[in-house]
C-alpha positions as CSV (number, residue, x, y, z in Angstrom):
1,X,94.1,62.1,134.9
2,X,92.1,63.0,132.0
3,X,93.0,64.5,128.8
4,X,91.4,67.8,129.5
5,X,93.6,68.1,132.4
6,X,96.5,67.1,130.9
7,X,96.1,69.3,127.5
8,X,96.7,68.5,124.1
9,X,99.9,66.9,123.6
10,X,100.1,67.0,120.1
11,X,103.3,68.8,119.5
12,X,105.7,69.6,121.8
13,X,104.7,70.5,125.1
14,X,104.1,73.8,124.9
15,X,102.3,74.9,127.8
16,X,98.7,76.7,126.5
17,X,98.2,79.8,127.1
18,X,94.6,79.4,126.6
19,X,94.2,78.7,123.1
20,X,97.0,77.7,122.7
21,X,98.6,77.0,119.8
22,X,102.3,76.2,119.4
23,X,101.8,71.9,119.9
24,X,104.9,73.2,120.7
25,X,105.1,76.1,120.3
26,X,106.4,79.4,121.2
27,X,106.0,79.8,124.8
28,X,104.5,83.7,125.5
29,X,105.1,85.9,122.8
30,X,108.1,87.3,123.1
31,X,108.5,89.1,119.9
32,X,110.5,92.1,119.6
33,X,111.8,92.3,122.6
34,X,115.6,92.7,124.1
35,X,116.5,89.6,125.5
36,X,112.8,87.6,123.5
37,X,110.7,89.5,125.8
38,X,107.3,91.1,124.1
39,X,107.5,95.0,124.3
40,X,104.3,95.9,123.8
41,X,103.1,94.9,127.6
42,X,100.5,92.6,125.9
43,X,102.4,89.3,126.5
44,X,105.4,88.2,128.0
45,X,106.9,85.1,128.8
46,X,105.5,83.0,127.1
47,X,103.9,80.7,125.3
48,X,102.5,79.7,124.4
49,X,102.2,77.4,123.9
50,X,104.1,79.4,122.9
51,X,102.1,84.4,125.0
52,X,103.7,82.3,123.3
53,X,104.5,79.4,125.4
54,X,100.8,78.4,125.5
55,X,101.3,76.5,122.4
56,X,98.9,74.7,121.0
57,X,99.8,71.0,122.3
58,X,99.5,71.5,126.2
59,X,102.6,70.3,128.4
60,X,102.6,73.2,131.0
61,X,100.1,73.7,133.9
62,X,97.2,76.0,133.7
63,X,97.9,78.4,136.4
64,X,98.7,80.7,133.9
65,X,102.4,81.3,134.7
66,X,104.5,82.9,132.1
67,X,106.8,81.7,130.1
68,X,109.7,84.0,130.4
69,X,108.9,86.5,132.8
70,X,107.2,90.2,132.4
71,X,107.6,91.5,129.1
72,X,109.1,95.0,129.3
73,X,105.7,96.8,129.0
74,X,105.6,96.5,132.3
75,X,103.1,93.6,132.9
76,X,103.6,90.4,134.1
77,X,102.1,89.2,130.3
78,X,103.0,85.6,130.8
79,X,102.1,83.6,127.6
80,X,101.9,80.8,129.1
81,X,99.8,78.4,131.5
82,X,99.2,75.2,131.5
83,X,97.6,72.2,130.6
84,X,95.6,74.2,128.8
85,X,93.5,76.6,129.3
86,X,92.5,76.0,125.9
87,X,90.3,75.1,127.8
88,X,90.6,78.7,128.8
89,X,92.9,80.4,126.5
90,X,90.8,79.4,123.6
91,X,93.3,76.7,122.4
92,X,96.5,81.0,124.4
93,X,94.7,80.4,122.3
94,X,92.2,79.7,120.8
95,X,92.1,76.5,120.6
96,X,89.8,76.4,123.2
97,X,88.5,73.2,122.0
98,X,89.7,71.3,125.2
99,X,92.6,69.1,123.7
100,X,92.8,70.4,120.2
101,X,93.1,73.2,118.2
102,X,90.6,76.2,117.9
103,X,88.0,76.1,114.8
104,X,89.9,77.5,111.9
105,X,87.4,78.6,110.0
106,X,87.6,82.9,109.4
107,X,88.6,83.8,112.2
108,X,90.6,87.2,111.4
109,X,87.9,89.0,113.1
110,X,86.8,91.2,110.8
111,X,84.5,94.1,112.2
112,X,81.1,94.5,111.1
113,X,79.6,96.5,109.2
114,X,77.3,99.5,110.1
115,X,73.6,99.9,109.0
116,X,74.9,101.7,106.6
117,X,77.1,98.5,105.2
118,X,80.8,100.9,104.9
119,X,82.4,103.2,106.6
120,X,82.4,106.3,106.8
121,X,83.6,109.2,105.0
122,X,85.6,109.9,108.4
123,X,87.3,106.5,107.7
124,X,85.7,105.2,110.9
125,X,83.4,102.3,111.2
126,X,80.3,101.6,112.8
127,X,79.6,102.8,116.4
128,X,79.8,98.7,117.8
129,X,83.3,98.9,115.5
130,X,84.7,101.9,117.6
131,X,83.3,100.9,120.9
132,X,86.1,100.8,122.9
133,X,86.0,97.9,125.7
134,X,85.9,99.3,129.5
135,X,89.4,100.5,130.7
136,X,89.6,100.8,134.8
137,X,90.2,103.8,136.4
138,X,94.0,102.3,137.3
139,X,95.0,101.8,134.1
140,X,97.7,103.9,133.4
141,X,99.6,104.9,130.4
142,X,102.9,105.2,132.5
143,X,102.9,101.6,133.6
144,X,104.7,101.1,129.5
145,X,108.1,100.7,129.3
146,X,109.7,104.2,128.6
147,X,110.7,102.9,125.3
148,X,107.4,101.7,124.0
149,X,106.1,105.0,125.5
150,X,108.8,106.8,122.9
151,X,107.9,105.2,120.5
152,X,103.8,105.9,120.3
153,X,105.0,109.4,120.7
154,X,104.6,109.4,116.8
155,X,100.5,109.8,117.9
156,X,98.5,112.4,118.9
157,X,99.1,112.6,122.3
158,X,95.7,112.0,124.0
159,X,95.6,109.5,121.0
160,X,98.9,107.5,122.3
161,X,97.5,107.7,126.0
162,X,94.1,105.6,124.9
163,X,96.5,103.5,122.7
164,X,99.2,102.9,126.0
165,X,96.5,102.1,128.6
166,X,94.6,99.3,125.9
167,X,98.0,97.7,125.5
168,X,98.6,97.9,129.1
169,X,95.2,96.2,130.0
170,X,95.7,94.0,127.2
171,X,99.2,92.5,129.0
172,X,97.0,92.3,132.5
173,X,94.3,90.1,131.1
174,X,96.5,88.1,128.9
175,X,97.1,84.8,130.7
176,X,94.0,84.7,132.7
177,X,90.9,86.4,130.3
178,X,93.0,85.9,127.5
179,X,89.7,86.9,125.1
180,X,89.3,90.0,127.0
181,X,92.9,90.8,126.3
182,X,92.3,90.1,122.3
183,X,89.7,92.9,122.7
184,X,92.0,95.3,124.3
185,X,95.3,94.6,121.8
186,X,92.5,94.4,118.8
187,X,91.2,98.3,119.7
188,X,94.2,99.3,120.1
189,X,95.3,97.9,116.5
190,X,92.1,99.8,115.1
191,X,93.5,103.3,116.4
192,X,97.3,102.7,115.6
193,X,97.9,99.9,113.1
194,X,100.9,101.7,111.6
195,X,102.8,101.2,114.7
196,X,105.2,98.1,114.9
197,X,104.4,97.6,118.6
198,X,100.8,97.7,118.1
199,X,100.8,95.0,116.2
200,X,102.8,93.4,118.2
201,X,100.7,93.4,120.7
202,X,98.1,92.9,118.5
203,X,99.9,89.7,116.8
204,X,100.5,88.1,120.6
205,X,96.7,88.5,121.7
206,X,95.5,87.1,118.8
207,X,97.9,83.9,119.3
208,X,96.6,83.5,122.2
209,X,93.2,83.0,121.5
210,X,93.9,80.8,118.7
211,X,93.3,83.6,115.7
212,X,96.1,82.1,113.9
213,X,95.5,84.0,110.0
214,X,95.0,87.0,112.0
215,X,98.1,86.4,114.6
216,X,100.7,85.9,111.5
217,X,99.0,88.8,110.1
218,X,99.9,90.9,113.0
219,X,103.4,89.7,113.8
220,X,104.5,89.6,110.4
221,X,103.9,93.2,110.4
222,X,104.8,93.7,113.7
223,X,108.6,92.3,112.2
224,X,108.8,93.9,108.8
225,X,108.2,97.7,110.9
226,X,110.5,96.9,113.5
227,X,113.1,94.9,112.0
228,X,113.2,92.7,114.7
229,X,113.1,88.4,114.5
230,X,111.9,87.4,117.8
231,X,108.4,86.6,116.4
232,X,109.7,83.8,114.4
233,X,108.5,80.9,116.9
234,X,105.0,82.2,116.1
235,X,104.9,82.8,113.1
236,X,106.0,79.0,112.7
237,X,103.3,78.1,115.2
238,X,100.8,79.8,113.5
239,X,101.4,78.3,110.2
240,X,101.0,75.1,112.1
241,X,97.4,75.9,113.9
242,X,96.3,77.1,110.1
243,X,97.4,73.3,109.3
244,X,100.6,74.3,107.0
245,X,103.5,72.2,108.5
246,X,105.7,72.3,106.0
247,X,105.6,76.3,105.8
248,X,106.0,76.1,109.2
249,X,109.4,73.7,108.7
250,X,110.2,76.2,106.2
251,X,109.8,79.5,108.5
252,X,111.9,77.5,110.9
253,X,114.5,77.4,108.2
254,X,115.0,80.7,107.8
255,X,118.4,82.4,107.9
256,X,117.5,85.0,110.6
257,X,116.8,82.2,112.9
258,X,120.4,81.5,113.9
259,X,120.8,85.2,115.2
260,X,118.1,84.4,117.8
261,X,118.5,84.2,121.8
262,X,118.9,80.5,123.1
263,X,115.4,81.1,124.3
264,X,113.6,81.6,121.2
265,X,116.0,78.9,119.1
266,X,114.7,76.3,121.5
267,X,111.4,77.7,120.8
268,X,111.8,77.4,117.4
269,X,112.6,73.6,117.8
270,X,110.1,72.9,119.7
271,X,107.6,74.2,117.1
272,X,109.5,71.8,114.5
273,X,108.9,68.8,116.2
274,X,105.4,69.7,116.1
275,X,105.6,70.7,113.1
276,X,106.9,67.1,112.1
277,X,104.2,65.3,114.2
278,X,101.9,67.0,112.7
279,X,103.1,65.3,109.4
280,X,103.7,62.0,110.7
281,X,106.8,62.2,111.6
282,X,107.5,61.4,115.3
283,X,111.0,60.2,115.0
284,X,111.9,63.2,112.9
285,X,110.3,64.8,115.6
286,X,112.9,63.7,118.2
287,X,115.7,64.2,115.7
288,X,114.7,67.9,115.5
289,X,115.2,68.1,119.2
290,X,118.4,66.3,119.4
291,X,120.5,69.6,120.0
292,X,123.3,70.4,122.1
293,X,121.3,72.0,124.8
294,X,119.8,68.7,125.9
295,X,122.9,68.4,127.7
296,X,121.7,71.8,129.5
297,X,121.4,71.1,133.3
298,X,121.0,74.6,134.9
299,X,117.2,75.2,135.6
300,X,116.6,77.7,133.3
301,X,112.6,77.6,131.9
302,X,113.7,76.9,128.4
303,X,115.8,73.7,129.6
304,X,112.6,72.5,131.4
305,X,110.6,73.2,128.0
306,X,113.2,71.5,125.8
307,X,113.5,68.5,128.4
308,X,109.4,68.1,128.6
309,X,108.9,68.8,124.8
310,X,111.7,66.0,124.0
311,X,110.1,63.7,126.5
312,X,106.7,64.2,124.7
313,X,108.3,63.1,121.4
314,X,110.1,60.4,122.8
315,X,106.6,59.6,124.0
316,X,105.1,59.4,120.7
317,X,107.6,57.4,119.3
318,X,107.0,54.7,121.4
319,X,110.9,55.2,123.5
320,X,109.3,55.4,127.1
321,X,112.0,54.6,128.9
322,X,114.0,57.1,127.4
323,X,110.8,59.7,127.8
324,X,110.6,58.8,131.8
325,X,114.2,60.0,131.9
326,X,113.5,63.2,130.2
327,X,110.4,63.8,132.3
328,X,112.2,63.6,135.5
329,X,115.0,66.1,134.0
330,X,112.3,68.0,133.2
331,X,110.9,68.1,136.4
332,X,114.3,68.4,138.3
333,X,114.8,71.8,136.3
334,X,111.3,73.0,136.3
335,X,111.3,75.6,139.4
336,X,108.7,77.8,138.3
337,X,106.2,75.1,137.5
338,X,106.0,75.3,133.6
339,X,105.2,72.1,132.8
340,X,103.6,68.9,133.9
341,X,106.5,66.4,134.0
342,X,105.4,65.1,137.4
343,X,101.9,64.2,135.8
344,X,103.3,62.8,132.9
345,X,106.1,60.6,134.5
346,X,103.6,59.4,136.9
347,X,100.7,58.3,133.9
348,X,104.2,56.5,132.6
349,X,104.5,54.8,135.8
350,X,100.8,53.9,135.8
351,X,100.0,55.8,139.1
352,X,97.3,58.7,139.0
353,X,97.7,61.6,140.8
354,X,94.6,63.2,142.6
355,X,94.0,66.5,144.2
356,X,92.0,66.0,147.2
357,X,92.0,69.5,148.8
358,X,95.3,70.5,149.8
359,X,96.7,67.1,149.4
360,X,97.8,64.8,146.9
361,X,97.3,61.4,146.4
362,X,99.3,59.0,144.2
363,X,96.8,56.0,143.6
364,X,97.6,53.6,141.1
365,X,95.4,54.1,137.6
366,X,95.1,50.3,137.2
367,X,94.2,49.2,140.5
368,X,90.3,49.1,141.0
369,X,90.3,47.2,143.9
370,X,92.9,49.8,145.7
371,X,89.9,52.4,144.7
372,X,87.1,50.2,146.3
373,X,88.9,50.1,149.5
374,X,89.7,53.6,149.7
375,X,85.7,53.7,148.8
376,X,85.1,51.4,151.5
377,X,87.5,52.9,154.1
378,X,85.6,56.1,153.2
379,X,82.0,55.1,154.2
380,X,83.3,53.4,157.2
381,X,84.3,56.4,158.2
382,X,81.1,58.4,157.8
């Protein structure tokens, strides 16, 4: 199994989105939403490693399965996928360095300039600025949830319809173009960034594409107009991919954070431990975990991320018998595929799993002589 296929592990085992911050991290961006679902339709379930279980540090498979479900705009918007699609999701996010995190240089994605180098006295940009990308013809502004419908009805109205059907398209492309989704969310911003749930939206597609100074730029917006605390798991996980841990430990500090769902505190945690391995700290790291819920056995997805992200750090601590244990809860609990305990126990174990069409085969890593034969058997066959 090679490190590309396994994603980064760096952090906590948050699946990647894509770019994927969170090592860790917040597993689909579920900010501002009832239960930690994203409103906006631009993300959902994770996130991502982190959407925001796409974090940054890999653990979760890349079949870009959410994190948490649909967020309430009506798309499926799962933050998360796997291994990392990083390697897709631009390290969810970004990071799209396979195995690492995304180039940090400036990567707030200002627009350009126009010939004329301003804007103009309309306030609008250049013609390549205001280029909106393609919308299909199916798009439609209906598919919001009623409530993030009310509340663009502070727009024009033809203006809230091109806003509603960006976001929309935005949450469809999210765990699978994730870059094409940025450019939706980052339109939509450009028309209506005085609406909380636009930057919302906003904040979550550029997390998962690894804008991190842009991303908390977004969703701390997207919190102070809405009132809402959700976003706090990326936030934190952004401060990490910008290479601030201890603002990160900070943010995780923070006195709203107790008020959060169960879903979004073990989120939280998660990004911590990164947080702490980021400093050199792997057995702070599996202190931070050491919480109540590890005694959790109903296969929820957050159990499975808090199993696999404290199996990680066990990992990286050198306690591999303890991580095998944790891997196999993990993996017990796991029902909608989020992570990649089975891998991970297995590399443990020193086996290899390899796909071989629609079969798998469990060979053992250290063996060459088993892969001669099987080399052997194979041109006997021919």
């Amino acid at each position: 199994m090679t490190d590309e296929s396994r994603g980064n592990r760096n952090g906590s085992g948050a699946r990647n989105s894509g770019s994927g911050p969170r090592s860790g991290g917040p597993s689909g961006g579920r900010g501002g939403g009832s239960g930690g679902r994203p409103r906006s339709g631009a993300g959902g379930g994770g996130g991502r490693s982190g959407g925001f279980r796409g974090g940054r540090d890999g653990g979760g498979r890349g079949s870009g399965q959410s994190g948490g479900g649909s967020g309430r705009g009506g798309q499926s918007g799962q933050g998360g996928g796997g291994r990392d699609r990083r390697d897709e999701r631009g390290a969810r996010s970004g990071d799209r360095r396979v195995g690492g995190r995304p180039d940090r240089g400036d990567d707030r994605g200002r627009p350009q300039r126009g010939p004329s180098g301003g804007q103009g006295r309309d306030g609008s940009g250049s013609q390549d600025r205001e280029a909106a990308p393609r919308l299909p013809d199916d798009v439609a502004f209906n598919e919001l949830d009623p409530e993030v419908r009310k509340e663009l009805t502070g727009l024009p109205k033809s203006l809230a319809e091109v806003v509603g059907r960006h976001m929309v398209m935005a949450g469809r492309l999210l765990d699978d173009e994730p870059e094409r989704a940025y450019e939706h969310a980052s339109f939509a911003r450009r028309k209506a960034s005085r609406m909380g749930i636009v930057r919302e939206a906003a904040g979550i597609a550029a997390y998962s594409v690894g804008k991190w100074q842009e991303a908390l730029s977004d969703l701390r917006a997207a919190r102070r107009m809405t009132g809402q605390d959700n976003y706090l798991p990326m936030i934190a996980d952004c401060e990490r991919g910008l290479g601030r841990p201890e603002r990160a430990l900070e943010i995780v500090r923070d006195p709203a954070a107790k008020d959060l769902s169960i879903e979004d505190r073990i989120e939280l945690r998660i990004v911590a431990a990164g947080a702490r391995r980021d400093l050199g700290q792997p057995e702070a790291a599996v202190v931070e975990l050491q919480i109540p819920e590890l005694k959790e056995r109903r296969a929820r997805p957050w159990v499975a991320r808090l199993f696999y992200a404290y199996a990680d750090a066990l990992v990286a601590s050198g306690r591999k018998k303890e991580a095998r244990e944790y891997f196999a809860r993990a993996s017990s609990v796991d029902r909608e595929g989020l992570t990649d305990a089975d891998e991970r126990m297995a590399e443990l174990e020193g086996v290899e799993i390899v796909d071989i069409g629609d079969d798998v085969v469990w060979t053992d890593a250290e063996d060459p002589d088993a892969e001669a034969g099987e080399s052997e058997e194979s041109e006997t066959d021919r």
